[in-house]
C-alpha positions in Angstrom: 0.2 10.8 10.7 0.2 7.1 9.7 -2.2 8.4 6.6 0.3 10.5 5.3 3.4 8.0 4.9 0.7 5.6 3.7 -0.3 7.7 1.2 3.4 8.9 0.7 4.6 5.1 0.3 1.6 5.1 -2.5 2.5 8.2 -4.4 6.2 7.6 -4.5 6.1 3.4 -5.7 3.6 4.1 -7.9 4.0 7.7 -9.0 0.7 8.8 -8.8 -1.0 12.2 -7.4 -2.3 11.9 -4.1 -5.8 12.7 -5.6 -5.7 9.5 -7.2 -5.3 7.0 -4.1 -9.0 6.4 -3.6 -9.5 4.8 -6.9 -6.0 2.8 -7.3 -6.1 -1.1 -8.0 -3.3 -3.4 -8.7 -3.4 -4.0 -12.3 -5.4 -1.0 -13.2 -2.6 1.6 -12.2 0.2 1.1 -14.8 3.3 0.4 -12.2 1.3 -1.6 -10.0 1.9 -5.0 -11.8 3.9 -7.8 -10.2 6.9 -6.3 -9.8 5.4 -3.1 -8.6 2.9 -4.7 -6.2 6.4 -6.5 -4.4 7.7 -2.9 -4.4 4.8 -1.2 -2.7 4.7 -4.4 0.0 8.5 -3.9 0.9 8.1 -0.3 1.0 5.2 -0.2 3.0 6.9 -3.3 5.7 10.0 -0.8 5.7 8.1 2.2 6.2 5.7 0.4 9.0 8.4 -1.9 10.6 6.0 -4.7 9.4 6.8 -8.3 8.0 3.4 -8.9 6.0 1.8 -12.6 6.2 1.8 -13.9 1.9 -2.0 -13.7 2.0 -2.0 -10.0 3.3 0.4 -9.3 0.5 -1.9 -11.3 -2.3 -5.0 -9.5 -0.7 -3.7 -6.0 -0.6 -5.4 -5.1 -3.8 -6.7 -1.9 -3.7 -4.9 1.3 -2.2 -8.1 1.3 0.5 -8.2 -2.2 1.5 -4.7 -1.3 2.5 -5.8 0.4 5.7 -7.4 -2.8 6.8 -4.4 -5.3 6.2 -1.8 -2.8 7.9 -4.8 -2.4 10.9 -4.6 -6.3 11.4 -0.4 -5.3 12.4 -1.1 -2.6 14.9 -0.8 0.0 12.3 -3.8 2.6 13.1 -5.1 5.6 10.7 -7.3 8.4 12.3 
């Protein structure tokens, strides 16, 4: 369950197709720049009812190291 509005959270911010999560990096998908990348983190807090620490927002880089930042806030995905 937590997967899918993950992965929902990633398609809509960033408009991409859900086959294309596994390989998404900031800076390397074309709406995740700074502005983006704040966009995805709010979305993501909101969707979670999260307040991300500033150096889990800097190191969420990658749609997959995602899962391990939102882990560290009680957020699990089976």
């Amino acid at each position: 369950m937590n997967k899918t509005r993950y992965n929902k959270v990633f398609c809509e911010k960033l408009q991409v197709k859900e086959n294309e999560l596994e390989s998404l990096a900031i800076k390397e998908t074309p709406l995740w720049d700074s502005v983006g990348h704040m966009t995805l983190i709010a979305a993501l807090e909101e969707e979670f009812d999260i307040f991300l620490e500033p150096d889990d927002m800097m190191a969420l880089t990658t749609y997959k190291k995602g899962f391990e930042i939102l882990g560290k806030y009680g957020v699990t995905f089976e």
